[in-house]
N, C-alpha and C positions, 0 to 999 in steps of 0.2 A: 487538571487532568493528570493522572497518575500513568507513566510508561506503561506499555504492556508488550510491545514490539521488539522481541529481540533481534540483534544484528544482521544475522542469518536474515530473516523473515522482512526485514528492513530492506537489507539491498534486492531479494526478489519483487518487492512488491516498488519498488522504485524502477527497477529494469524494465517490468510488465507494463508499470505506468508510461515510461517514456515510450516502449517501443508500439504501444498502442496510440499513444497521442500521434508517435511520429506515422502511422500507417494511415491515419485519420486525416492526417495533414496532407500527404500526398495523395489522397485520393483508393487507395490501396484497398480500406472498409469503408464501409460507411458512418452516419454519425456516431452509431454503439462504438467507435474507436476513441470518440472523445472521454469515455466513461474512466479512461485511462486516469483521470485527474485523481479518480476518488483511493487505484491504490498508491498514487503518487503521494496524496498530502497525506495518507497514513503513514505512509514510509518516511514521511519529512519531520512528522510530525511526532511519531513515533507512538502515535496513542490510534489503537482501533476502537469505534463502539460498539462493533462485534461483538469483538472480544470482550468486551465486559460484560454485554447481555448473557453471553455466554460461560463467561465466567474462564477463559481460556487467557493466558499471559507466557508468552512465548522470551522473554528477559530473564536473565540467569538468575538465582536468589544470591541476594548482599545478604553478604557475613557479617 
């Protein structure tokens, strides 16, 4: 899996994951609050397959 997730785009998609999972947790949403996993482990993981069906890579270019 080659990076596509830059920093930026890393820590939002981590923040939305947790504060989704954590709204799901307490009852706040419903189950759609669990779905929080999926931009969690992009964010962890740092590779979307989105982005690459799409051809979009959000990582700075290496010199």
């Amino acid at each position: 899996m080659k990076t596509n997730v830059g920093t930026i785009d890393r820590v939002l998609r981590i923040v939305a994951g947790l504060v989704l999972i954590a709204l799901a947790a307490t009852g706040i949403v419903g189950w759609w609050g669990w779905l929080g996993v999926v931009p969690l482990a992009t964010g962890l993981f740092r590779f979307c397959p989105a982005y690459t069906l799409l051809g979009i890579n959000t990582c700075p270019m290496k010199q």
